[in-house]
Structure formats: structure tokens, C-alpha cells
N, C-alpha and C positions, 0 to 999 in steps of 0.2 A: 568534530570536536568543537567545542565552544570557544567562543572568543574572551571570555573570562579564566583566571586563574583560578582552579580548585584549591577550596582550601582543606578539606579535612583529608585525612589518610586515604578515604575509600572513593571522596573523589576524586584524588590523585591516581589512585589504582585502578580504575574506572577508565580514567584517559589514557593513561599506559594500554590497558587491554583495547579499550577503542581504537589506539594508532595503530597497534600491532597488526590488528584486524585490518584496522583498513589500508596500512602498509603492503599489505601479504595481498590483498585486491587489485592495489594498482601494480605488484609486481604481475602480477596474473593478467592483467588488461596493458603491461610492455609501459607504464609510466614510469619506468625507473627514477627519474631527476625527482619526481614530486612526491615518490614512499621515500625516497633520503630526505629530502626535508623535514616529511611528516617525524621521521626516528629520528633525526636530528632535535628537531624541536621535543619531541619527548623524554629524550634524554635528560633535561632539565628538572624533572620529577626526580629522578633519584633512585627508582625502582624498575627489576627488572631487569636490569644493565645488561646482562649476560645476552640474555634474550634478544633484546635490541641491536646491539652488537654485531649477534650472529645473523640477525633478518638483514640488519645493514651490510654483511659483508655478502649476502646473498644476491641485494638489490647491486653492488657493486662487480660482482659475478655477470649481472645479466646483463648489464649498462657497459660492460667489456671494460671496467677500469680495475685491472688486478692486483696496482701497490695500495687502492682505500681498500680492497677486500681483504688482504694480508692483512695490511692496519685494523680492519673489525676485528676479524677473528683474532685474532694476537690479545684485542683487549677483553675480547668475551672470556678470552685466554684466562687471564688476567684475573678478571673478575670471577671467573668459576673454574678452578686449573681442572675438573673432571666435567666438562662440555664434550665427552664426545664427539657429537655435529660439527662443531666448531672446528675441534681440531683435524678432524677428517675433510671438511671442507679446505681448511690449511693448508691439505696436502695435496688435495685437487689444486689447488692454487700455486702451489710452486713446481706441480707439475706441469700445469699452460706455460708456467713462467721458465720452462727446460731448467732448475735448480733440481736435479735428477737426487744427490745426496739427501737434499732439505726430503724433499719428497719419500723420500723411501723412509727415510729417519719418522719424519711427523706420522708416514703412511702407520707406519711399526708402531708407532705410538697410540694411535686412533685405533690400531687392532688390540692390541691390552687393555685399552680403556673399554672396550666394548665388551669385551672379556668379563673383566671387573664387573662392568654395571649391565647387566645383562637384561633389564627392561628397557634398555635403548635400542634402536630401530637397527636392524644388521646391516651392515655396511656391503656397496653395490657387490656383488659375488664376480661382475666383471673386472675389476679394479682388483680384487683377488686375484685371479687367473693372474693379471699384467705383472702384479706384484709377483706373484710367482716363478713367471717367467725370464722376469729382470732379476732375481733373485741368480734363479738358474744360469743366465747366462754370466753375472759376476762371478761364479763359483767356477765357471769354464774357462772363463777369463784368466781368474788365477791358478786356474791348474793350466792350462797352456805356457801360460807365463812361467812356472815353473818347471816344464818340462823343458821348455826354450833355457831357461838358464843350466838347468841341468847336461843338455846335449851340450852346450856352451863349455862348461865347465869341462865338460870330457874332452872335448874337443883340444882345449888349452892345456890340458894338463897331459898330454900325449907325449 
């Protein structure tokens, strides 16, 4: 990118697409600290935000710091509340972070929305399964739990 400020719309959009581009390169060549800066810096255009955002909480994904990656996507959030990506990444996010509820919630959420907008990329099919799983075992959870109370209950009332 240049070291002059663009000034008409398309060369503002122009250097939006330029960082993005080259943001997504140094994720790919392990530069994490220097594709945040570059999205950092580009944020200052005004456009795209969504976008930026969600690359930003990705580069923060990979650089292993997970409350700025919350923080991206939360504003990509924000800024496009039907981000799929975003919020599905969300939920990878508060799943590293063992927030087991947040995660199932945003997980449920990032399944409807993919639903909804059905030319968005399908969400990993293994993260399915887990979901499924965790699912199953709360559903066991509370039927044990209730049969515990139940035997309880007979038990007391004898």
C-alpha cells in the first residue's frame, strides 16, 4: 500500500482490498503481529469493516490471543449481525476459552444463520458431530438427574 492517503472512494476501496489481500498472505507466511497492524491501519477507511474485523479476529486466532479474537468478531458482529463466519468463528472461540454454554448458544446460532443464507460456506461437519454429542450427553445429564430425584423422592416418601 502507499504511503499517501487515497482520496477518492475507489482508492479508498482499492486499499481496503489491497490489505485484506495482503493481511490473508502474512497470515499464511505465520506474520500475525504485522497483518493486525496492516487491518488496524485500514480500518481507518471506513469500509468493509465486517470484513476486517472477521480477518482481524482470525489473525488473532492464530497469534493464540483469544479475548482480541472475541473482541473482532463480536464487532464484525456488530457491524453485519448476519456474518455467519464471524459468528461461528465466535464459537470456536469460546470453545478454546471452555465457556461451554456461550459456545453451544453462538454454536446454535451460527447453525440457523447458515441455514438462512445458504450460499455461505457449510460449517466444519466435525464440530457437528461434537455439537451433537454434547448435545446428547446434556439431554442424559438431565434425565439421570431426574431419575436421581425421582428414586429420591420415593425413597422419602415411604
Amino acid at each position: 500500500m502507499s504511503t499517501e492517503s487515497p482520496k477518492s472512494p475507489e482508492e479508498r476501496a482499492a486499499c481496503v482490498e489491497e490489505g485484506l489481500a495482503r493481511a490473508e498472505e502474512l497470515r499464511k507466511a505465520r506474520s500475525y503481529n504485522e497483518g493486525i497492524r496492516l487491518l488496524v491501519d485500514v480500518l481507518q477507511y471506513g469500509l468493509e469493516k465486517a470484513k476486517i474485523y472477521y480477518r482481524l479476529g482470525n489473525l488473532y486466532v492464530d497469534a493464540g490471543d483469544l479475548a482480541r479474537a472475541e473482541y473482532a468478531y463480536k464487532r464484525a458482529l456488530e457491524v453485519d449481525p448476519k456474518h455467519t463466519n464471524a459468528m461461528h468463528n465466535l464459537a470456536v472461540v469460546y470453545k478454546r476459552q471452555k465457556k461451554v454454554s456461550l459456545f453451544v448458544k453462538t454454536y446454535k446460532q451460527a447453525q440457523r444463520m447458515a441455514l438462512r443464507r445458504p450460499h455461505s460456506p457449510p460449517l466444519a461437519p466435525s464440530d457437528k458431530v461434537r455439537l451433537r454429542r454434547l448435545g446428547l450427553r446434556i439431554i442424559l445429564g438431565v434425565v439421570a438427574g431426574g431419575l436421581l430425584f425421582l428414586v429420591v423422592l420415593l425413597i422419602v416418601l415411604r
